[in-house]
MIBABA-715120 format. One record per residue (C-alpha): residue in three letters; x, y, z. Coordinates in steps of 0.5 Angstrom, whole numbers, plus 500, padded with zeros to 3 digits. Each point is the difference from the previous one (the first is absolute). Last residue first. Example, Ala and Ser with C-alpha at 12.3 -4.5 7.8 and 13.67 -1.06 7.14 Angstrom:
MIBABA-715120
SER527498514;ALA498493502;
//
This chain:
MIBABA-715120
UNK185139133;UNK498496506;UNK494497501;UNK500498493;UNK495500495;UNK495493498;UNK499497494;UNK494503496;UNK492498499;UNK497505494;UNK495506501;UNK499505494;UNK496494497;UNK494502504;UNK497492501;UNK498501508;UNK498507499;UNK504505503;UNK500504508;UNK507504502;UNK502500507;UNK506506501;UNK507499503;UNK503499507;UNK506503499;UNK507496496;UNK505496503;UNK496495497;UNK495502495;UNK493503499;UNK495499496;UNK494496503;UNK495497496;UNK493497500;UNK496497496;UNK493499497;UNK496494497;UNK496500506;UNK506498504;UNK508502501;UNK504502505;UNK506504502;UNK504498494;UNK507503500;UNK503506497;UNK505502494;UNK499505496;UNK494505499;UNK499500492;UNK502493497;UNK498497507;UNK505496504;UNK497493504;UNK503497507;UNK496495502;UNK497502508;UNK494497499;UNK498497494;UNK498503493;UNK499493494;UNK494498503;UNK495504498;UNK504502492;UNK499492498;UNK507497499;UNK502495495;UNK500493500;UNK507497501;UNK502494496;UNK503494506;UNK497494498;UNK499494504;UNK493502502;UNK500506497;UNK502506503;UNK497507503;UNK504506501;UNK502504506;UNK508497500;UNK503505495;UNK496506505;UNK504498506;UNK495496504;UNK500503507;UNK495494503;UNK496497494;UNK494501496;UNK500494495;UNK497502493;UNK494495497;UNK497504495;UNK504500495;UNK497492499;UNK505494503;UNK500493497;UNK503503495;UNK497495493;UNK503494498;UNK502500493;UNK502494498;UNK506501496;UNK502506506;UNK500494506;UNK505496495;UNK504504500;UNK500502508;UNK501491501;UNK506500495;UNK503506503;UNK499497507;UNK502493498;UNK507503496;UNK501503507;UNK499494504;UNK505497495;UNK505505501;UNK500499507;UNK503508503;UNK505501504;UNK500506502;UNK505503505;UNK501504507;UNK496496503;UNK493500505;UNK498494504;UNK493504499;UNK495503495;UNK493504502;UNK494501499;UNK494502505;UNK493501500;UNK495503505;UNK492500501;UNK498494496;UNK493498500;UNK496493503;UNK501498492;UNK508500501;UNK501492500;UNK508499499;UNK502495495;UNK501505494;UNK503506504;UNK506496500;UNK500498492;UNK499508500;UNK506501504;UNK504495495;UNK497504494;UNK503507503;UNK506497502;UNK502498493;UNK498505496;UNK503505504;UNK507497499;UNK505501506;UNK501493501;UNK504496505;UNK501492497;UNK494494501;UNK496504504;UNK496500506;UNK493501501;UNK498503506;UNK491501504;UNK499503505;UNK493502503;UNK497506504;UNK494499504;UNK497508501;UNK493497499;UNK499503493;UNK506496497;UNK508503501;UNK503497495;UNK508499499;UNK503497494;UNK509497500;UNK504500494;UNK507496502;UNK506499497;UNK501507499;UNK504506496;UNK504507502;UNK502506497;UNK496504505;UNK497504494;UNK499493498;UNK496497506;UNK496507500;UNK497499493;UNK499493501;UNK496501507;UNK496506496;UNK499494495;UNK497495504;UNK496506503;UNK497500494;UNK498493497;UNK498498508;UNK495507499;UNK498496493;UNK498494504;UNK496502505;UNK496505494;UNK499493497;UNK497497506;UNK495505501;UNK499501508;UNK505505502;UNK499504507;UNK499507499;UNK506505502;UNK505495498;UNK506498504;UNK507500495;UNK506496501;UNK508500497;UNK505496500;UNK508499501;UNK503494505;UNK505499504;UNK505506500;UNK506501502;UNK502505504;UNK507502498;UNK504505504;UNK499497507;UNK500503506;UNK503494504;UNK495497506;UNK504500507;UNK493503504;UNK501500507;UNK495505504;UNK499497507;UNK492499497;UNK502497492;UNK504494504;UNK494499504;UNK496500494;UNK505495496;UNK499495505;UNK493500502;UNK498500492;UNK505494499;UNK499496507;UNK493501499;UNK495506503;UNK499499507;UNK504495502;UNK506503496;UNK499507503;UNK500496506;UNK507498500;UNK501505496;UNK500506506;UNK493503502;UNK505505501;UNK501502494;UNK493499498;UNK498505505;UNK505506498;UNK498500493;UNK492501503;UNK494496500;UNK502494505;UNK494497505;UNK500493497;UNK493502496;UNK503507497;UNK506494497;UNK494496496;UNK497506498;UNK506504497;UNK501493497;UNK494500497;UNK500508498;UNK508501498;UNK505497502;UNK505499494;UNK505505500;UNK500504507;UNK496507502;UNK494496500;UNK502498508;UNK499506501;UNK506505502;UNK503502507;UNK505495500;UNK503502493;UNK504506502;UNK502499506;UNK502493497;UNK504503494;UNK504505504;UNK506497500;UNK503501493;UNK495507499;UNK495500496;UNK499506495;UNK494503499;UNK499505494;UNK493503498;UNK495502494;UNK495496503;UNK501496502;UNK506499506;UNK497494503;UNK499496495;UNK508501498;UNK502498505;UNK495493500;UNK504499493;UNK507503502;UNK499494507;UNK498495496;UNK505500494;UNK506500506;UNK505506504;UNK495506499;UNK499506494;UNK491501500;UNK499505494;UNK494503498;UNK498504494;UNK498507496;UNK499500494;UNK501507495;UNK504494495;UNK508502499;UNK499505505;UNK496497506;UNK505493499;UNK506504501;UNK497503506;UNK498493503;UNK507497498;UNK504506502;UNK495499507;UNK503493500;UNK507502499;UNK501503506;UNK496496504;UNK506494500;UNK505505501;UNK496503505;UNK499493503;UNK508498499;UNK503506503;UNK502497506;UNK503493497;UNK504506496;UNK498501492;UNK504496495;UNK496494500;UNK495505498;UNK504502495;UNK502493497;UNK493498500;UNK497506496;UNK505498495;UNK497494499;UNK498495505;UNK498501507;UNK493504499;UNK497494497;UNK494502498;UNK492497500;UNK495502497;UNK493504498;UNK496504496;UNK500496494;UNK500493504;UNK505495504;UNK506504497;UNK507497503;UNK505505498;UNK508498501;UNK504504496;UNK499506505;UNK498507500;UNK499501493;UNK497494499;UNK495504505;UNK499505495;UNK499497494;UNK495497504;UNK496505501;UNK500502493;UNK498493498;UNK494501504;UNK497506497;UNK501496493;UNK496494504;UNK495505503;UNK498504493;UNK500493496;UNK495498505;UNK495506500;UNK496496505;UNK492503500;UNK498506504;UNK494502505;UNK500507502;UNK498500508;UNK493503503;UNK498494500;UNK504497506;UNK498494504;UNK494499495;UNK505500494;UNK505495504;UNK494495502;UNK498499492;UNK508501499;UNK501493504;UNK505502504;UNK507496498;UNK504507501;UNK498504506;UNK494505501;UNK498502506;UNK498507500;UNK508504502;UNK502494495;UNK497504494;UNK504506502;UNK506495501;UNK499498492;UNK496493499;UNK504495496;UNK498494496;UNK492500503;UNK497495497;UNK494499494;UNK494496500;UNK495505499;UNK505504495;UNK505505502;UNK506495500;UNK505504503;UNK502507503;UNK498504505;UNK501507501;UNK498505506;UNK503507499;UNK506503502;UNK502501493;UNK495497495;UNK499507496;UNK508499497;UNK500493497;UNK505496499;UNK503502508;UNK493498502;UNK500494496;UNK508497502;UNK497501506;UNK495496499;UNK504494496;UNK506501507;UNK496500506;UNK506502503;UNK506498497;UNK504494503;UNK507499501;UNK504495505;UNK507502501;UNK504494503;UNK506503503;UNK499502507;UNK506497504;UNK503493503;UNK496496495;UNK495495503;
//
């Protein structure tokens, strides 16, 4: 435990719908929901005038509309949250060196290192905390004009106490730990407050008489350890007096990178199982490049229609990058699973990740071999036009029909090609976003940020006039 708050831990508040509202003038106080809006979509984030409903991330999206169906409903613009998320932490590094992000919206600084360590160790013992909460409130307001959000910031001894701070500041507050003070400030909080308790263990502790911090830490280890096991009780005890000496650390590394869809109609054709396969393998490359990094391991996940997922890995002889080569390794992991009763959900990714490739020449010379001699013998697609994959939040490149083993896009058809929340512009009216779409109309509001609400226009789903385009951003 460090002897002064200098662990800062930041996290936007109800960051994809708030970056929602402020994108889009007419969702200003009002209730947004964004994810998968198919029947089997889920909640990614809830605005907090959804929340007042019973809203919360991971809900089924079916439960969400009947809990709030007044809300505006609205598919992840990912390529607008990573770009809104590299201001903020641009921002951050500005204050230290050391910045450990856990997500797009969320990360732990170092405030010791830098040249915002040197002037709080400048500062008097006395003057520490305003010190300390000086430059949390500049970073607040730093973040609300670069990008017209508001967060919230938790500043303490420990990576535990920043994050259980910052917690209780949302949304859009400050709170600072004293050293000191961290029992007073744990003790009255549920046990769910802490990492790694959550409903079993909750439970289990509920049944022994202990539902809040400062229980657990007078239970003592001893039987925390009885209740729990020597490594959960051990680590538990720890969590409750406050001590917590992990480092901020500025590269985390990842593990693994893969990509996975839920179906909103469970999939019973095998050829349409395999073609979904094909595509998620190459968004998992897609995403595996643009990280700059390679795999040993190509891993397939499916959820059947009874909710039994299973696992299946194969590892390579050399890291690879190679679509080809991870798409034919998932499909001869798809090939010895029986997927007849139905498949509600797919997933491939690639682990024991590398900074390099290294290629077998000799696999690649079969594949070449084996790709040629396809086209001599001129097997047809094993996938027609019609089979389109719906997808939660596809990006618009990622809305296509694949062969089994191929990857040709299929041309969009004008009913499918409008989704809630895209962003759109209009040869006559401008930029706007897609409201809704149906009966061969669509719907388009055209306003921007920072701008008024703006007004709602009706055209025909084909209206050449009306194209997709990236999105403006929040703060010009």
């Amino acid at each position: 435990m460090r002897s002064a708050p200098t662990v800062l831990h930041l996290d936007m508040d109800a960051f994809y719908a708030s970056v929602e509202q402020a994108s889009k003038p007419s969702l200003r106080g009002k209730a947004v929901i964004v994810g998968g809006l198919g029947p089997r979509g889920v909640v990614a984030t809830a605005s907090y005038e959804a929340r007042v409903h019973g809203v919360h991330s991971a809900m089924a999206m079916a439960h969400a509309r009947r809990l709030c169906p007044h809300a505006a409903y609205l598919i992840p613009r990912f390529a607008l949250y990573r770009r809104v998320s590299d201001t903020v932490m641009g921002l951050l590094h500005e204050l230290s060196p050391l910045v450990e992000p856990l997500s797009l919206d969320e990360a732990f600084v170092d405030l010791e290192a830098g040249e915002c360590g040197e002037r709080l160790r400048a500062a008097a013992p006395e003057a520490m905390a305003a010190a300390v909460r000086e430059t949390g409130e500049r970073l607040r307001a730093d973040i609300a004009a670069a990008t017209g959000l508001t967060a919230s910031v938790g500043i303490a001894g420990s990576k535990l106490l920043a994050k259980i701070g910052s917690e209780a500041a949302k949304p859009d507050g400050l709170v600072v730990i004293e050293p000191g003070t961290e029992r007073a400030f744990l003790g009255p909080k549920p046990v769910r407050t802490l990492w790694g308790v959550g409903p079993a263990t909750a439970d289990h502790l509920r049944r022994a008489g202990i539902t809040t911090v400062a229980e657990v830490a007078e239970a003592g280890e001893a039987e925390l350890v009885r209740l729990l096991g020597r490594a959960h009780g051990a680590s538990l005890y720890a969590m409750a007096i406050g001590h917590d000496d992990r480092p901020v650390v500025a590269e985390r590394d990842v593990k693994s990178i893969s990509v996975e869809d839920t179906f909103d109609v469970d999939l019973t054709d095998r050829a349409r199982v395999r073609a979904e396969v094909a595509r998620l393998a190459d968004r998992c490359v897609k995403r595996l490049r643009e990280a700059g990094r390679s795999g040993r391991t190509v891993v397939l996940k499916v959820r059947h229609y009874d909710f039994t997922t299973l696992t299946r890995s194969e590892t390579l002889r050399a890291p690879t990058d190679d679509p080809v080569v991870v798409r034919e390794t998932a499909d001869r992991l798809i090939e010895a699973i029986d997927t007849t009763g139905g498949v509600r959900l797919l997933g491939v990714g690639v682990a024991g990740l590398a900074d390099f490739t290294q290629e077998d020449l000799f696999a690649q010379a079969s594949q070449a071999s084996q790709a040629i001699q396809a086209g001599l013998t001129g097997q047809p697609d094993r996938v027609g036009s019609d089979a389109r994959p719906e997808t939660r939040g596809a990006a618009p490149e990622e809305r296509r029909a694949d062969t089994a083993l191929a990857s040709a896009p299929v041309p969009e058809t004008p009913a499918h090609r409008w989704r809630p929340g895209q962003d759109v512009t209009h040869e006559e009216y401008g930029p706007g976003w897609v409201q809704g779409s149906g009966v061969g109309r669509v719907t388009v509001r055209f306003e921007v940020p920072g701008g008024v609400p703006g007004r709602v226009r009706t055209f025909p789903v084909d209206d050449p006039r009306l194209s997709p385009s990236d999105p403006l951003p929040l703060v010009s």
